[in-house]
C-alpha positions in Angstrom: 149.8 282.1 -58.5 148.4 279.3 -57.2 149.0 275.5 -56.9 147.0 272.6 -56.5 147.8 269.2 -55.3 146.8 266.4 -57.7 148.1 263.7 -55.9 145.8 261.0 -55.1 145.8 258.6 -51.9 144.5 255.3 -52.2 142.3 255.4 -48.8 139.6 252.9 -50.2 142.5 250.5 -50.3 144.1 251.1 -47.2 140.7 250.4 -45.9 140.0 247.3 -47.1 143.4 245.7 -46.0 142.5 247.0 -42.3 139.1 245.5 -42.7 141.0 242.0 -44.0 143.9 242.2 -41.5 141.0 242.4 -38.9 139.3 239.5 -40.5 142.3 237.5 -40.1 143.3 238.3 -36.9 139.8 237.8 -35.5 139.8 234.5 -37.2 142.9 233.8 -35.3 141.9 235.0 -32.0 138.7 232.9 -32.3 141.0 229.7 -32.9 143.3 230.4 -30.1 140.1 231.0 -27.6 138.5 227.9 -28.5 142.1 225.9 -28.0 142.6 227.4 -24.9 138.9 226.6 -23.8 139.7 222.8 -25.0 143.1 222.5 -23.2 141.4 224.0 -19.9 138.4 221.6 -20.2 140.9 218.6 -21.0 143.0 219.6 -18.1 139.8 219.9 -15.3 138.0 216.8 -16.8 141.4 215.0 -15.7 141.1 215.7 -12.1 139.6 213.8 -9.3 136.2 215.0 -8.1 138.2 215.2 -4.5 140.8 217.5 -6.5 137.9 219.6 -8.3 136.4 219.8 -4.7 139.7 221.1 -3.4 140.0 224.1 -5.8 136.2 225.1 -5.2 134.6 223.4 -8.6 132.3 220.3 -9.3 132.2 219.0 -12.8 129.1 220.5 -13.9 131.6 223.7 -13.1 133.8 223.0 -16.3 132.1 224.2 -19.5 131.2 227.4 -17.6 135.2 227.6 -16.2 136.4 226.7 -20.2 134.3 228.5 -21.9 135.2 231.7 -19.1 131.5 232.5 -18.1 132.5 231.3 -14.8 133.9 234.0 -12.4 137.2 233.6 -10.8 
């Protein structure tokens, strides 16, 4: 004799809250990137052009250093 499983899984669901977990947490990495690019920008703009100077940067250096396309 044989038997069959009838119990069902809900994978469709599970699914769906992984895709809107993602969502979420993309939505909260994007916020925390574009903070820290604010605070780093607000932080360089501060300085002196002799301190920017003395840490190898001039000012048209900062967007690309907040915004990380600038290689360190």
């Amino acid at each position: 004799m044989a038997t069959f499983d009838t119990n069902t899984t809900n994978y469709a669901t599970a699914s769906a809250a992984n895709r809107a977990a993602r969502y979420v947490g993309d939505i909260i990495a994007s916020v925390i990137a574009w903070n820290d690019a604010r605070v780093t920008r607000n932080v360089l703009s501060a300085l002196s052009d002799r301190e920017l100077d003395d840490i190898g940067l001039t000012r048209g250096d900062i967007d690309s250093v907040a915004t990380s396309t600038y290689i360190r």
